[in-house]
MMTF fields as JSON, N, C-alpha, C and O atoms, coordinates in Angstrom:
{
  "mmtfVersion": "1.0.0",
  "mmtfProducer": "UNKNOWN",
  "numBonds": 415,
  "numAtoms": 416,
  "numGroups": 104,
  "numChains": 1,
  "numModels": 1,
  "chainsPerModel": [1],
  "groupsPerChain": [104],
  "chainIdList": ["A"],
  "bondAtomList": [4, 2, 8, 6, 12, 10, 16, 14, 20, 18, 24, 22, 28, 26, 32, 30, 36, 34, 40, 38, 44, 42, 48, 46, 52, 50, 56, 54, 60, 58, 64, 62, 68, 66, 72, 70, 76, 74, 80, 78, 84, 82, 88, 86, 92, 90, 96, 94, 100, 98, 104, 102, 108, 106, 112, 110, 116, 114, 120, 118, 124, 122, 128, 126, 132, 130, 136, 134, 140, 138, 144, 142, 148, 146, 152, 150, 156, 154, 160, 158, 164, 162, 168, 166, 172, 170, 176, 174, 180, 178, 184, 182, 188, 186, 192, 190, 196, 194, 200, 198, 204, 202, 208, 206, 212, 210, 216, 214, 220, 218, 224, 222, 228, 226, 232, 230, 236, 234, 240, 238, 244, 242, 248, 246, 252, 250, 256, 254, 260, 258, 264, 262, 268, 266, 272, 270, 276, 274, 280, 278, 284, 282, 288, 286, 292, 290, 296, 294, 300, 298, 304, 302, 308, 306, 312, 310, 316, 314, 320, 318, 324, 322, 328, 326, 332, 330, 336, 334, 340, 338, 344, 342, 348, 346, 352, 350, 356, 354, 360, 358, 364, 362, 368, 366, 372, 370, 376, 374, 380, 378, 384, 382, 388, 386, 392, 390, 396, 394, 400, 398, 404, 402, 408, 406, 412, 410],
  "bondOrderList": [1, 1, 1, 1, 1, 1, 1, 1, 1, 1, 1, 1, 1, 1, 1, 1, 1, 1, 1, 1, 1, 1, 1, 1, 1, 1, 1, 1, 1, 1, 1, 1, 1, 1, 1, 1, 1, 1, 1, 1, 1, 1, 1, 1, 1, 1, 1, 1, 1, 1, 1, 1, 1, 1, 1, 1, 1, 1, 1, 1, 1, 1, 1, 1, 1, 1, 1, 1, 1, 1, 1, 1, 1, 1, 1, 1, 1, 1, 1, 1, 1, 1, 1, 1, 1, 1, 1, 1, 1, 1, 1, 1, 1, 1, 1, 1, 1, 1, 1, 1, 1, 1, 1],
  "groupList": [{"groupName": "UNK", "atomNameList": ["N", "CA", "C", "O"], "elementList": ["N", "C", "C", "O"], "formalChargeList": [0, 0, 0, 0], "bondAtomList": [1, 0, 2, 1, 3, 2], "bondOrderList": [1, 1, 2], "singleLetterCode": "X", "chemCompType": "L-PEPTIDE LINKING"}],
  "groupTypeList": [0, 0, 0, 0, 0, 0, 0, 0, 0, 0, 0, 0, 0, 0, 0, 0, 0, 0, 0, 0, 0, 0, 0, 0, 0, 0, 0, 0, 0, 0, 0, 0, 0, 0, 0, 0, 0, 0, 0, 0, 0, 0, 0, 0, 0, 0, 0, 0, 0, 0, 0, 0, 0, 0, 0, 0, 0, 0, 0, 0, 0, 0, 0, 0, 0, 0, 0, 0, 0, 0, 0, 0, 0, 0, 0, 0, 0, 0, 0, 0, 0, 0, 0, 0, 0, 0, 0, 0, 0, 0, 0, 0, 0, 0, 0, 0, 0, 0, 0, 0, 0, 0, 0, 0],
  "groupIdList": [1, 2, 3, 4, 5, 6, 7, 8, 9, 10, 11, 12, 13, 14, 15, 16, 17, 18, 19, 20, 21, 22, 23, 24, 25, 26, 27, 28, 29, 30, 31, 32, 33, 34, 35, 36, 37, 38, 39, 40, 41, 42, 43, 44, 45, 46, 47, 48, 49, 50, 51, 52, 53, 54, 55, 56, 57, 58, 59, 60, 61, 62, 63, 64, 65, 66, 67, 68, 69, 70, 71, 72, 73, 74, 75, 76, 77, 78, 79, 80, 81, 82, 83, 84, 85, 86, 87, 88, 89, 90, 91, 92, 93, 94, 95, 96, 97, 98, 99, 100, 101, 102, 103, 104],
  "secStructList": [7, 2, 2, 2, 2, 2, 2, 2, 2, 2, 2, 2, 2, 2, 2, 2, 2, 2, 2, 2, 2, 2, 2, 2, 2, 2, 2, 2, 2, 2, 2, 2, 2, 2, 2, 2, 2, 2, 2, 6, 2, 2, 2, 2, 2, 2, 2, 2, 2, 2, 2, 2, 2, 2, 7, 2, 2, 2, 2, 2, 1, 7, 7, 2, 2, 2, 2, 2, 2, 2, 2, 2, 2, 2, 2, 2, 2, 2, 2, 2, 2, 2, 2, 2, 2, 2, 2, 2, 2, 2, 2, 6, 6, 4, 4, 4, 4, 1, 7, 6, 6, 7, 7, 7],
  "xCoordList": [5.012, 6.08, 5.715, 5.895, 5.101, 4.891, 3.429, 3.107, 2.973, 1.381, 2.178, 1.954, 3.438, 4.346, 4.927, 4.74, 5.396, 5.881, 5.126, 5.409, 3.74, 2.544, 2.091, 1.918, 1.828, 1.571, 2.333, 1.977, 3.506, 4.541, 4.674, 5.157, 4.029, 4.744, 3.114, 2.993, 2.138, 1.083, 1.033, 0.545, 1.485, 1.738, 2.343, 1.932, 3.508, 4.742, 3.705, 3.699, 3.253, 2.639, 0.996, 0.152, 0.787, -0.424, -0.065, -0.829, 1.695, 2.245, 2.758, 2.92, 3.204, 3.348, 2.541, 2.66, 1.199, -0.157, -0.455, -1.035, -0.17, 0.014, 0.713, 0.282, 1.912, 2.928, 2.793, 2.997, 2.528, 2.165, 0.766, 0.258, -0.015, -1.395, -0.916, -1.323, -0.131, 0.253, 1.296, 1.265, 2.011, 2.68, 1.905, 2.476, 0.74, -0.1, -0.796, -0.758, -1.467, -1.837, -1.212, -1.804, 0.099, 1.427, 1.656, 2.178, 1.334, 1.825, 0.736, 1.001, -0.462, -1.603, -1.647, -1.699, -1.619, -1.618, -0.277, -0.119, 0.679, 1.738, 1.362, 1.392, 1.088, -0.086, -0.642, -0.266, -1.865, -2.801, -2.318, -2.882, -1.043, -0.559, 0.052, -0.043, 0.888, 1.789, 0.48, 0.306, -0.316, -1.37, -1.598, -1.154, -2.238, -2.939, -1.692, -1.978, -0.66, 0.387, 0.838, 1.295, 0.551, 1.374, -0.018, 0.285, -1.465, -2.337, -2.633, -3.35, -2.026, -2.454, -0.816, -0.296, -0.363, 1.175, 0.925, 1.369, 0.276, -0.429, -1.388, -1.478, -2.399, -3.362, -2.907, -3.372, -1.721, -1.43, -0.304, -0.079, 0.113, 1.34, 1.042, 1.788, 0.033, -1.087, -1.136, -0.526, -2.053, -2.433, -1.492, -1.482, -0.556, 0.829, 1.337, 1.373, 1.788, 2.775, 2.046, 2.587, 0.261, -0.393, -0.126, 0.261, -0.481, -0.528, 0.442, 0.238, 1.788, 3.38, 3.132, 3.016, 2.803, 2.676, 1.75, 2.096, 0.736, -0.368, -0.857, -1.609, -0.342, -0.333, 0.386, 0.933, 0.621, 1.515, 2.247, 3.412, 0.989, 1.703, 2.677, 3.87, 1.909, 2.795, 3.763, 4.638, 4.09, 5.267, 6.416, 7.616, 5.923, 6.894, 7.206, 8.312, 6.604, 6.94, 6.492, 6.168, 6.595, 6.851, 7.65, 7.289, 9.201, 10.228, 9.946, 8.828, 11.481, 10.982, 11.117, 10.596, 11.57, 11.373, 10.461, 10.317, 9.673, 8.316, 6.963, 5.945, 7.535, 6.411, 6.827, 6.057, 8.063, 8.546, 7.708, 6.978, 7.721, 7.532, 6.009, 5.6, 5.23, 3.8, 3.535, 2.874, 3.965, 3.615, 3.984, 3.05, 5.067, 5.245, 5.186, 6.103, 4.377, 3.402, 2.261, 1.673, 1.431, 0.242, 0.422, -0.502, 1.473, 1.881, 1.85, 1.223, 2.88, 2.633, 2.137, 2.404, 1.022, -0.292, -1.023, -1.367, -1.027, -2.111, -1.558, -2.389, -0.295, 0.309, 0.063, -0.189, 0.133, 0.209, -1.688, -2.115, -2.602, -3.447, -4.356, -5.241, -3.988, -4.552, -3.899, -4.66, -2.543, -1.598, -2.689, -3.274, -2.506, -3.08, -4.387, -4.461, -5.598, -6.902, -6.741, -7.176, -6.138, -5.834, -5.543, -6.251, -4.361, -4.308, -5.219, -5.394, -5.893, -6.755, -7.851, -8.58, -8.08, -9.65, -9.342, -10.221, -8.316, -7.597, -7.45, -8.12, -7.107, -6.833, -8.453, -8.951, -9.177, -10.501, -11.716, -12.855, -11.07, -11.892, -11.18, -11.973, -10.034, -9.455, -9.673, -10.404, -9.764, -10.273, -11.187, -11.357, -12.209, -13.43, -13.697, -14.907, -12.889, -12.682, -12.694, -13.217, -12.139, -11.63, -12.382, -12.035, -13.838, -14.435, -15.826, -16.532, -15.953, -16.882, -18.09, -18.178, -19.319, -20.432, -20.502, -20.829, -20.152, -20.102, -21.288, -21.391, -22.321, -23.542, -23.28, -22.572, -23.898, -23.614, -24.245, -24.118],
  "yCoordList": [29.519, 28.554, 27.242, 26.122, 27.576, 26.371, 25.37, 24.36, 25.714, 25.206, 24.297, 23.172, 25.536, 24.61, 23.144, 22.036, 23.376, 21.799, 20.729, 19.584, 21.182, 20.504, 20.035, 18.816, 20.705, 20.174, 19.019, 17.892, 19.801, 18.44, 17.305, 16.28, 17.619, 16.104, 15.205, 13.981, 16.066, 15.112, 14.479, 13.352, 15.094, 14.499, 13.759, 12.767, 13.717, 12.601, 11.585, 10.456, 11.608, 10.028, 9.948, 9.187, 10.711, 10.297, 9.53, 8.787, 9.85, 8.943, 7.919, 6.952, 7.749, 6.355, 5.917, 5.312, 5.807, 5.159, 5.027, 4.038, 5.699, 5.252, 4.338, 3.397, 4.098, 3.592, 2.136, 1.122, 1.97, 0.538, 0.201, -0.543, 0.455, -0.154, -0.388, -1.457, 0.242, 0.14, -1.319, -2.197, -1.293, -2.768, -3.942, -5.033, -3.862, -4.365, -5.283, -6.505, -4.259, -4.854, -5.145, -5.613, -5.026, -5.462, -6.997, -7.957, -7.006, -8.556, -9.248, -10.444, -9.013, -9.428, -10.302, -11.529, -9.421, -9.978, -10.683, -11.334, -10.381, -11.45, -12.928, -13.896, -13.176, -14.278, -14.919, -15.879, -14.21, -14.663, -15.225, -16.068, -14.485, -14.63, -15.892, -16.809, -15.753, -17.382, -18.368, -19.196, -18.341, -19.736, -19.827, -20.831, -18.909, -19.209, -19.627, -20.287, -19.293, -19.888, -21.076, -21.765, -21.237, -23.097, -24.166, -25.108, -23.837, -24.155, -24.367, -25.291, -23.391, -23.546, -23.999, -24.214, -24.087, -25.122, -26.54, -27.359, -26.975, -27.92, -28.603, -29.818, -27.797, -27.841, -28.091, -28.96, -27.061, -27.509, -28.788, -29.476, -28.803, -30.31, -31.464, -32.095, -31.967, -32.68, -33.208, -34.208, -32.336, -32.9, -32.467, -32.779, -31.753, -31.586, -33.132, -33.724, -33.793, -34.316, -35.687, -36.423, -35.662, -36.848, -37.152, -38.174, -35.87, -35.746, -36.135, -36.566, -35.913, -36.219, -37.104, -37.606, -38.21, -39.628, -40.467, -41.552, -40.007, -40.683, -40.288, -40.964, -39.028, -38.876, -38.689, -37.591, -39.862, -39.37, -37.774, -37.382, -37.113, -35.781, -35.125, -34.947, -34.672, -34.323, -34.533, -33.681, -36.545, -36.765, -36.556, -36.714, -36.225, -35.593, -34.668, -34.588, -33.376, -32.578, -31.365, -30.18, -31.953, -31.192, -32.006, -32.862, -31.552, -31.506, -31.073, -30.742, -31.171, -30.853, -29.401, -29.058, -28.467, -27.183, -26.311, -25.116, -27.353, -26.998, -27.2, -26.541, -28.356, -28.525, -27.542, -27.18, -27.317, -26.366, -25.098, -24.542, -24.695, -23.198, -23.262, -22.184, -23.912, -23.83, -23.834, -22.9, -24.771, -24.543, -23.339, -22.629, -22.84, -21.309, -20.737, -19.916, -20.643, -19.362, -19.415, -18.345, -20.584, -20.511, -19.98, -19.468, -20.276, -19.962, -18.628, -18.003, -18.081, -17.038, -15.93, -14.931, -16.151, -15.845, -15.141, -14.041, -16.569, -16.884, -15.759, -15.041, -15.771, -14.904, -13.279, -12.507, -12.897, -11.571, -11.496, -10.705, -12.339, -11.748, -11.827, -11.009, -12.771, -12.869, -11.442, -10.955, -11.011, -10.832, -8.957, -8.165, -8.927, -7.511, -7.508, -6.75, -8.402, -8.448, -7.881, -6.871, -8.709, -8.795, -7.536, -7.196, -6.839, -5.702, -4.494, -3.664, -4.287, -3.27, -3.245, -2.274, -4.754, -4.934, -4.515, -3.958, -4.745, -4.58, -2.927, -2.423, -2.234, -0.642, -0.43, -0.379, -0.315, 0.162, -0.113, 0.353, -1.04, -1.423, -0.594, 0.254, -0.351, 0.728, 1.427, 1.854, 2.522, 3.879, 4.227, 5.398, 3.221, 3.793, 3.484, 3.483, 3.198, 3.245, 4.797, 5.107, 5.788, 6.699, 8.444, 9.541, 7.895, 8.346, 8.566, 7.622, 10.21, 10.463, 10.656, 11.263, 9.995, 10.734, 9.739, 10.286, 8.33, 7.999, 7.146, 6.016, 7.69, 6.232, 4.936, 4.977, 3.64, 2.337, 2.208, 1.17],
  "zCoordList": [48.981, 48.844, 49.528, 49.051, 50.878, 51.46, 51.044, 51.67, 50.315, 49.315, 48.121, 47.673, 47.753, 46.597, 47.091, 46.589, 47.798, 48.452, 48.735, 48.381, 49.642, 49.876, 48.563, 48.536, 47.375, 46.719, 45.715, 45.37, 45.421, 44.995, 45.473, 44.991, 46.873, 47.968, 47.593, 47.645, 47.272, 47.194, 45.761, 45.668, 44.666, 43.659, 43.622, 43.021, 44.131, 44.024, 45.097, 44.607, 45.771, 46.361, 45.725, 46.198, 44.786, 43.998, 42.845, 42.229, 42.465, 40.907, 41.48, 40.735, 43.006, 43.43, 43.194, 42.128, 43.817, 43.545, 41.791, 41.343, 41.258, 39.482, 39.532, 38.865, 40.179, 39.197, 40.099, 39.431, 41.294, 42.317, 41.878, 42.717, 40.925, 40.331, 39.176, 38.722, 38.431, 37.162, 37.169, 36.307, 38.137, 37.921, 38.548, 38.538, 39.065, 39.479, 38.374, 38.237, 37.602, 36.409, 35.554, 34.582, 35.507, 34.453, 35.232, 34.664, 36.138, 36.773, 36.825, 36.945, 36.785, 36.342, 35.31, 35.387, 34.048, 32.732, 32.242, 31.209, 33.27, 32.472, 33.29, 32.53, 34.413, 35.076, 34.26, 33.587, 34.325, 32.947, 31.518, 30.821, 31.254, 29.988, 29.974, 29.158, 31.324, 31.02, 31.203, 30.309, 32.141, 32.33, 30.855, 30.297, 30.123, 29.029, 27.907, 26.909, 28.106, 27.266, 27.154, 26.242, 28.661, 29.064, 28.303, 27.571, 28.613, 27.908, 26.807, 26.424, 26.03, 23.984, 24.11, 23.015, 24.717, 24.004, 24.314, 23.508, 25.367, 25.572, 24.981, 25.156, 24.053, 23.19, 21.822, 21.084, 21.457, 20.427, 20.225, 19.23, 21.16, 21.059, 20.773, 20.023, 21.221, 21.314, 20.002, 19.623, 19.172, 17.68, 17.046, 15.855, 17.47, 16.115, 15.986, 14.907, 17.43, 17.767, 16.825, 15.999, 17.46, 16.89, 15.318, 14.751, 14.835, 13.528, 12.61, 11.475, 13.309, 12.4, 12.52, 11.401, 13.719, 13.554, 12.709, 12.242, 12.557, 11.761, 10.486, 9.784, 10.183, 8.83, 7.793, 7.692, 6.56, 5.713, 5.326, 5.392, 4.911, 4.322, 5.421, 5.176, 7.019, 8.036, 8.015, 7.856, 8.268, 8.625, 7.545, 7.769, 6.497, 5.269, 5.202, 4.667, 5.618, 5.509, 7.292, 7.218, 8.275, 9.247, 10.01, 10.818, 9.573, 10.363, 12.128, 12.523, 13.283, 14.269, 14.394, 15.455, 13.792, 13.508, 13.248, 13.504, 12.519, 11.529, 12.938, 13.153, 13.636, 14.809, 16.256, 17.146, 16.146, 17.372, 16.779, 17.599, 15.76, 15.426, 15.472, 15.901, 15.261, 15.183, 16.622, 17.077, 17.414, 19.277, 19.616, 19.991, 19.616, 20.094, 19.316, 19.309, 18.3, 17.862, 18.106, 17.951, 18.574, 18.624, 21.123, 21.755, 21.588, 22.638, 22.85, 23.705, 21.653, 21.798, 21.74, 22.408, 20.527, 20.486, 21.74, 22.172, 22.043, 23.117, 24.55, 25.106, 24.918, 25.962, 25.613, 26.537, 24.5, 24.136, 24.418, 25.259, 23.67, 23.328, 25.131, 25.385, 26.038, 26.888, 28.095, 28.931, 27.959, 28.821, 28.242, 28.981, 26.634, 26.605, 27.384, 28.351, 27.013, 27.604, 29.235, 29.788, 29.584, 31.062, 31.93, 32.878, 31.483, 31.702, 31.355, 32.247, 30.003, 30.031, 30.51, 30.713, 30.795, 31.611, 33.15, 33.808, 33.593, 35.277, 34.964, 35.865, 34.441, 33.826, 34.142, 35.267, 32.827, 32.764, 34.118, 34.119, 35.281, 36.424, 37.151, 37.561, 37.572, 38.354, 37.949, 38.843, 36.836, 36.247, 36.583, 36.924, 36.606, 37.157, 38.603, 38.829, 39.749, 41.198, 41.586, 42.656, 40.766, 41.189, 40.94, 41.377, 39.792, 39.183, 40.604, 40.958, 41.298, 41.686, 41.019, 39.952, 41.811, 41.196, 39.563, 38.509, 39.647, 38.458, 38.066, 38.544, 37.102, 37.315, 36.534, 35.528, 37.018, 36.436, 35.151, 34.502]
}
């Protein structure tokens, strides 16, 4: 009985340690995600904004709806695809912290 407890009690503070690395790298990649978001909205504002101005066809037909929706999609793009990177690369480097006997 008393091995039973010992052992529950070490599990339960081995899934802490899951679950305090796991939001670790969840706060990681949302980091990463917003920098790289504020960046390609930045990137893309730029030549949208230029573009309505200086070119006929644009300014005919991209309303400010038409230029809102292209910045935060290319934003949000950019947050998902950096925010996933981020985390499985922070995952797959801790995974192998924990790996005895592991060769490079």
């Amino acid at each position: 009985m008393a091995t039973s407890v010992a052992q529950s009690s070490s599990t339960l503070a081995s899934l802490d340690q899951k679950v305090d690395l796991a939001k670790r790298c969840s706060h990681e990649g949302v980091v990463a995600g917003a920098k790289a978001a504020i960046v390609a909205s930045i990137a893309t504002a730029i030549p949208t904004m230029a573009s309505v101005r200086m070119l006929p066809w644009a300014r005919a037909n991209l309303n400010h709806t038409a230029q809102a929706l292209i910045i935060t999609t290319v934003a949000g793009a950019a947050y998902f695809i950096v925010a996933d990177k981020t985390v499985l690369a922070t995952a797959r480097k801790n995974s192998f912290k924990h790996v005895p006997n592991m060769k490079p």
